[in-house]
C-alpha positions, 0 to 999 in steps of 0.5 A: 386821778386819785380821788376817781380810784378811791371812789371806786374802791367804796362802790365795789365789793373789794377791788372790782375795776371801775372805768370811771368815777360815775360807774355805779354798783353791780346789782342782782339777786342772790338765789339760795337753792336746795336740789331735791328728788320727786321723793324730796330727798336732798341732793345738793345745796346750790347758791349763785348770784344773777348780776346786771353787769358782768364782773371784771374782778372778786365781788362781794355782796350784800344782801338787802331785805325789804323791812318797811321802813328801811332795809335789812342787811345780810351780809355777806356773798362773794363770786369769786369765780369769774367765768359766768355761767350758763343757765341751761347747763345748771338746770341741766345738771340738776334736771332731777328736779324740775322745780328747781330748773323752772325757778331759774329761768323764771329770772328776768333782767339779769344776763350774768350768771355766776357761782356764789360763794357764803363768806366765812362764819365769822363775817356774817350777821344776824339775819344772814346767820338765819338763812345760813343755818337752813342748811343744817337741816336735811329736811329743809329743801326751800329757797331763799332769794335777795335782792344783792348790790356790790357794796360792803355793808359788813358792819351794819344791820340795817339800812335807811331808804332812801340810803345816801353813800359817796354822794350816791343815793339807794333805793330799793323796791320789791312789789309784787303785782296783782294777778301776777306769780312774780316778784319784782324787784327795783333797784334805783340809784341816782333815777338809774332804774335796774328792774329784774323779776322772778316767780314767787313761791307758793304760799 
């Protein structure tokens, strides 16, 4: 029906398939990540997202950053190719640097593995502008992770929590329990929990 067709289009990034009208959106975390040597010289710059599902079509991310009241937007990252890839291969490939294998497989919650690709220079926001502009510095080898959901937030900054959309109601939650070197994140859309976890990194 058409009213099923149009209400998937507006869960997904741009023309993920969706089986049903109550199918929700993809949510994962965006992992920003400098290789290094020992010697901290840079090696390469590498960006994939970790996605609860597995995608059936192109997606497009946004990034949600937890600002107290409501949530921060950074807009925006595509996986544009499908094939998922395999955690041991990628910290195999980048073996030189040990931190970088061990903050990948701190990642819990979240099967699907997959390349992700920034979104052209004139599709990004403030605040993903911020992130972006790290690379232009070969001295600045730190990583940056978010919290990403299969909705186009293009237009907007920020968000309200709880956020309401095509009946649908958002809430995300980053804690970070005591005693514990892991952040947690929540994703909660219509009491549907999405719980996932990596390390954090040292203060």
């Amino acid at each position: 029906m058409l009213w099923k067709k149009l209400l998937c289009l507006s869960l997904t990034g741009f023309g993920a398939a969706c089986s049903n009208a109550q199918e929700l959106p993809i949510v994962g975390l965006w992992e920003k990540i400098p290789v290094s040597t020992g010697a901290g010289k840079l090696v390469a710059r590498t960006s994939f997202i970790f996605t609860n599902k597995k995608l059936a079509a192109p997606t497009l991310f946004s990034g949600l950053r937890d600002s107290g009241d409501g949530m921060d937007v950074l807009c925006c990252v595509e996986v544009k190719n499908l094939v998922p890839l395999r955690l041991n291969d990628i910290v195999k490939k980048y073996a030189v640097d040990t931190e970088f294998g061990d903050k990948l497989k701190s990642i819990k919650g979240l099967p699907f593995m997959y390349e992700a690709v920034p979104v052209a220079q004139g599709r990004r926001n403030e605040s993903f502008q911020v992130v972006m502009n790290t690379d232009k510095n070969p001295d600045d080898t730190s990583p940056y992770s978010s919290a990403v959901i299969s909705l186009n937030f293009e237009k907007m900054t920020t968000l309200n929590r709880p956020y309401r959309f095509s009946g649908n109601t958002l809430k995300v939650g980053v804690t970070y329990p005591n005693n514990k070197d892991i952040v947690v994140y929540e994703f909660n859309i219509n009491d549907q929990r999405t719980v996932f976890s990596e390390r954090t990194e040292p203060h």
